[in-house]
KEFIDO-107155 format. One record per residue (C-alpha): residue in one letter; x, y, z. Coordinates in pm, whole numbers, plus 50000, padded with zeros to 5 digits. Layout:
N
residu	X	Y	Z
A	X	Y	Z
...
***
This chain:
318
residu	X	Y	Z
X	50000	50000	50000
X	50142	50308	49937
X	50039	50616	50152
X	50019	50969	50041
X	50174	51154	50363
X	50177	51506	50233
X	49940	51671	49954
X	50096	51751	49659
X	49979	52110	49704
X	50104	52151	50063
X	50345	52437	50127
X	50456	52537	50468
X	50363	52863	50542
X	50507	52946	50877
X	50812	53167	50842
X	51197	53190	50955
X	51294	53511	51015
X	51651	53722	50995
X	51669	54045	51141
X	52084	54209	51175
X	52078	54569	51270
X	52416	54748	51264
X	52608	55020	51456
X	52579	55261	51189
X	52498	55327	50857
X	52652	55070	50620
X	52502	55265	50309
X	52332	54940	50239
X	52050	55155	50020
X	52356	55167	49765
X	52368	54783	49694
X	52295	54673	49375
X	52008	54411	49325
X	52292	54152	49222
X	52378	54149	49588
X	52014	54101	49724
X	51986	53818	49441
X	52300	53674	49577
X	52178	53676	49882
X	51854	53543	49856
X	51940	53231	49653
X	52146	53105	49920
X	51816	53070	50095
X	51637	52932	49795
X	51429	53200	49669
X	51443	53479	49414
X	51292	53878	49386
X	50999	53855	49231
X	50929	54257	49245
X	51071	54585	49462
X	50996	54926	49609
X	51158	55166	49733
X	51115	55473	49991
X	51361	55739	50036
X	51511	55526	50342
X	51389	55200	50264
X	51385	54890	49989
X	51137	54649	49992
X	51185	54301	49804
X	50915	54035	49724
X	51009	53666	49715
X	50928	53350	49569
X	50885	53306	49924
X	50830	53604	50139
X	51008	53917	50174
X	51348	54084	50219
X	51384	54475	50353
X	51676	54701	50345
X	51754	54988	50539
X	52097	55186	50548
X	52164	55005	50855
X	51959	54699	50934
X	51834	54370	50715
X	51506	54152	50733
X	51487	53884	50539
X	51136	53631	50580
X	51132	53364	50472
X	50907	53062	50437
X	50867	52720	50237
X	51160	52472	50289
X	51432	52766	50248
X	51740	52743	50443
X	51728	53108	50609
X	52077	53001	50805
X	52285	52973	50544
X	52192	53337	50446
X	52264	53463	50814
X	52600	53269	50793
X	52700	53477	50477
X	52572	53787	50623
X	52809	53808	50936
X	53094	53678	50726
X	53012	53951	50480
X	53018	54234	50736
X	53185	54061	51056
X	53036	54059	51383
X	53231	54367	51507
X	52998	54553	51284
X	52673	54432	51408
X	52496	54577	51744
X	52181	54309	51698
X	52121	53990	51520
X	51787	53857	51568
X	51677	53526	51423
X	51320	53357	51496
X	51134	53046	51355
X	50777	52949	51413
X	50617	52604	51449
X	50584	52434	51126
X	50292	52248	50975
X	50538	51993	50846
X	50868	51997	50988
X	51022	51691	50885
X	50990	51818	50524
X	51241	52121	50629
X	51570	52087	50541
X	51680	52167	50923
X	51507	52205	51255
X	51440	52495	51444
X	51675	52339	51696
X	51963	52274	51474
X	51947	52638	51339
X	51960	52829	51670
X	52251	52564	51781
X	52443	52717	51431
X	52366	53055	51520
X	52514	52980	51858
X	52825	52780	51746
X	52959	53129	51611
X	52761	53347	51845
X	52714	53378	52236
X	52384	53417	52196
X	52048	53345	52385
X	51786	53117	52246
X	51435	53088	52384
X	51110	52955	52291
X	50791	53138	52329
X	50453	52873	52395
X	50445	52513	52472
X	50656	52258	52282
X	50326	52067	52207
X	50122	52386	52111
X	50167	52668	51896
X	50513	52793	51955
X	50824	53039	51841
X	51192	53017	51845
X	51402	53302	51910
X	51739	53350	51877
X	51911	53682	51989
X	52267	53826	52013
X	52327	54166	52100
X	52657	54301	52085
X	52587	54689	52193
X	52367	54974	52142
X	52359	55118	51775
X	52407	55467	51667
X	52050	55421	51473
X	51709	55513	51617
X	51576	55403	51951
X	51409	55086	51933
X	51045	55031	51772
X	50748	54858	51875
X	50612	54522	51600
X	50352	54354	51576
X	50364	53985	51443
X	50035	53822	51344
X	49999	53418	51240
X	49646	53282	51189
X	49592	52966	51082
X	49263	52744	50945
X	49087	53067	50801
X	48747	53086	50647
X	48531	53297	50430
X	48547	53485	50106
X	48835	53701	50188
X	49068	53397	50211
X	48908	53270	49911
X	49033	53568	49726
X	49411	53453	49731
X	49319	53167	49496
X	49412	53322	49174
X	49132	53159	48991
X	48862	53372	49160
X	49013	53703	49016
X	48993	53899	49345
X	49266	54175	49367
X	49049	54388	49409
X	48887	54306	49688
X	49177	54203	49865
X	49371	54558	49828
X	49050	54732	49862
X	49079	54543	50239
X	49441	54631	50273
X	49410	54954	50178
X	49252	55044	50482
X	49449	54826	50718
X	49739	55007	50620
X	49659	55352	50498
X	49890	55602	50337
X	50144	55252	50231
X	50298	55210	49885
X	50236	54844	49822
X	50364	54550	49605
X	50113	54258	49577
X	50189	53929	49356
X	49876	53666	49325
X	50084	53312	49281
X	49908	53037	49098
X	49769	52902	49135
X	49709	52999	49480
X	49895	53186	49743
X	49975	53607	49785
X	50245	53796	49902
X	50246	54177	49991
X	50499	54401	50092
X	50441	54794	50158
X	50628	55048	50283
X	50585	55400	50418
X	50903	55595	50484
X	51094	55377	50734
X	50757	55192	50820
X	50717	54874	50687
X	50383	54588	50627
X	50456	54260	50508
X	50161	53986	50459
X	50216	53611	50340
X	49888	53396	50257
X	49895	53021	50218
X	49520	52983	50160
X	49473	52655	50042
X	49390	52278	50237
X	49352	52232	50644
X	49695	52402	50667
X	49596	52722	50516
X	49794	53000	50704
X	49843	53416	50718
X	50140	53589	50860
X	50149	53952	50911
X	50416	54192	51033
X	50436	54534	51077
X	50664	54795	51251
X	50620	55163	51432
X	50297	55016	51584
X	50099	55158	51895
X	49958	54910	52144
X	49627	55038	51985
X	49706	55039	51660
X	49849	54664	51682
X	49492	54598	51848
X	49298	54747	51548
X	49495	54560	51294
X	49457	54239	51469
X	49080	54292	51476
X	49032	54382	51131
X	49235	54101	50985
X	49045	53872	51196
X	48749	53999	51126
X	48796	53923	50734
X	48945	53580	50770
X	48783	53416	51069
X	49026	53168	51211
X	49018	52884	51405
X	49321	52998	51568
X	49593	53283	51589
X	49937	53425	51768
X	50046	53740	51867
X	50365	53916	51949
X	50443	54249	52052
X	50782	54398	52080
X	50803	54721	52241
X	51124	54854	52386
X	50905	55051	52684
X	50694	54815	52877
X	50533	54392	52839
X	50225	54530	52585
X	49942	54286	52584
X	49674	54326	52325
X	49344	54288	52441
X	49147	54155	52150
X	48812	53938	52068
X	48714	53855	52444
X	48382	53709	52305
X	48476	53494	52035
X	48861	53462	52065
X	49032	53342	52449
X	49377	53335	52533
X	49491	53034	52568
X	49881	53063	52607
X	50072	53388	52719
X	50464	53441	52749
X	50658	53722	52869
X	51029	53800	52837
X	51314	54052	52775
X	51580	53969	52532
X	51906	54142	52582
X	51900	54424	52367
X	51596	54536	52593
X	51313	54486	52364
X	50951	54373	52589
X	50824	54074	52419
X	50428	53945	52479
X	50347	53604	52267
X	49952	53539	52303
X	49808	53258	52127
X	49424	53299	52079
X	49167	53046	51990
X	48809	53037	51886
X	48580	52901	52138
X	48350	52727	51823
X	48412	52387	51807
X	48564	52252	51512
X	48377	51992	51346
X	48669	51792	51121
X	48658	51517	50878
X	48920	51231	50919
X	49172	51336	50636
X	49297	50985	50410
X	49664	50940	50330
***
C-alpha cells in the first residue's frame, strides 16, 4: 500500500525570520540588486518585484520578503528555504564587530520533517559562532516560536520600535478565498488592505495558482503579509513595525474579522513596557501567554488565541 503523507499542494507557510541591525549606517540603500539576488538564493528563493522609499527597499520573494535599510536587514522567509545559510553569509560579509543586533526567529511548522533543518539545529548554528540566547515562546506541544538573539551593543541608529507579528491559521470565508488566483479577486483584497494600512505604497503578487504575498512600505515603516490559503493548513502571517499598542489591536481585529480563524498568535515587541493586546474577548480566548526581555531590551508578549466554536473535522485519508 502506498500512503500519500503530504498533499501535493502543501506548502509550509510558517516563516523563519533574519533580522541584523548594525552600529551605523553601512550605506546598504547603495547595493545593487545583484547582491540582494545573491543573497537570497542562498536561501532558495528569488525577487519577484521591489519598492523603494527614500530610506527603505522592499523586496518580494518567491517566498516572502526581504527589507533594506541603510543600517539593518530583514529577510522572511518561508517554504523549505534554508534562512541560516543566508545569516552565515551575512556576518561573514560584514563581521560581527559591525553588528549591534542579530535577531533570528522560527515558528512552528505544519510539516517539519519536510524542512531541510530544525528549528533546533538552526539556533545551535547561530550559537556555534555566536554567544547568543535562544528561547522559545509557547508550549513545545502547542503553537510555539523560536528566538534566537545576540546583542553586541547599542547602535548609533534610532531608539528601538514597537512590532507587531500576526499568524492565523485554518481561516474561512470569502476574503481567504480571494488569494486563489482563479477567483480574480485583487480587488477586493487591496481594497481590504488599503485600509488596514493607509497612506502605504504596496507591492502585491497573486501566485498560481494559489497563494499572495504583499509588501508595503511607508518611509521607514514597513507591512509585510504572506497567505497560504489553500487545504487544512491554510495560514496568514502579518508583520508590521512603528505600531501603537492600539494600533496593533485594530489591525489584529480587522484582519480577523475578514478571515475568521480557528486559531491565531500574537507578538508584541516594544522597547518601553510587556504590551498585551486585548482583542476578541467574546469569540477569541487566550489560551497561552509568554513574557520575556531579550538582551537588547526589547519587551516581548506572545499570546496565542483560539476560537471558542468547536471545530467539526473530517478524518483526512493518506
Amino acid at each position: 500500500m502506498s500512503l500519500k503523507v503530504v498533499d501535493e499542494h502543501f506548502f509550509e507557510g510558517p516563516e523563519k525570520k533574519l533580522e541584523i541591525v548594525f552600529k551605523s549606517s553601512m550605506g546598504l540603500l547603495s547595493y545593487d540588486r545583484a547582491f540582494w539576488e545573491e543573497l537570497v538564493s542562498l536561501a532558495s528563493a528569488q525577487i519577484l518585484s521591489s519598492i523603494e522609499s527614500e530610506n527603505c527597499q522592499a523586496y518580494l520573494l518567491s517566498e516572502s520578503s526581504l527589507f533594506v535599510w541603510d543600517d539593518r536587514i530583514m529577510l522572511i522567509t518561508c517554504g523549505t528555504t534554508e534562512l541560516i545559510k543566508a545569516a552565515d553569509f551575512l556576518i561573514s560579509k560584514f563581521g560581527k564587530s559591525s553588528m549591534s543586533e542579530i535577531f533570528f526567529e522560527r515558528k512552528n511548522e505544519y510539516q517539519p520533517t519536510l524542512q531541510k533543518s530544525s528549528a533546533l539545529d538552526d539556533m545551535k548554528s547561530l550559537a556555534a559562532n555566536l554567544d547568543g540566547e535562544c528561547v522559545r515562546y509557547g508550549r513545545q506541544d502547542d503553537h510555539h516560536v523560536y528566538v534566537f538573539d545576540k546583542f553586541f551593543n547599542e547602535s548609533d541608529s534610532e531608539s528601538k520600535i514597537k512590532t507587531l507579528e500576526l499568524l492565523m491559521y485554518g481561516l474561512k470565508g470569502e476574503f481567504n478565498d480571494a488569494f486563489y488566483f482563479k477567483n480574480n479577486k485583487e480587488e477586493l483584497v487591496l481594497k481590504n488592505l488599503r485600509e488596514v494600512f493607509p497612506g502605504f505604497k504596496m507591492d502585491t503578487f497573486f501566485f498560481e495558482p494559489e497563494g499572495f504575498s504583499f509588501n508595503a512600505i511607508k518611509d521607514k515603516q514597513y507591512a509585510t503579509i504572506h497567505v497560504t490559503p489553500q487545504g487544512s493548513e491554510n495560514y496568514l502571517s502579518l508583520e508590521v513595525d512603528r505600531v501603537s499598542r492600539e494600533e496593533g489591536e485594530r489591525i489584529v481585529e480587522k484582519m480577523v474579522s475578514l478571515l475568521r480563524p480557528v486559531s491565531f498568535d500574537t507578538m508584541f515587541f516594544s522597547p518601553d513596557d510587556h504590551e498585551e493586546l486585548n482583542i476578541f474577548e467574546n469569540t477569541y480566548l487566550p489560551k497561552q501567554i509568554c513574557k520575556s526581555e531579550t538582551a537588547s531590551g526589547y519587551k516581548v508578549v506572545y499570546k496565542h488565541f483560539y476560537n471558542q466554536e468547536m471545530v467539526r473535522l473530517e478524518p483526512v485519508k493518506i
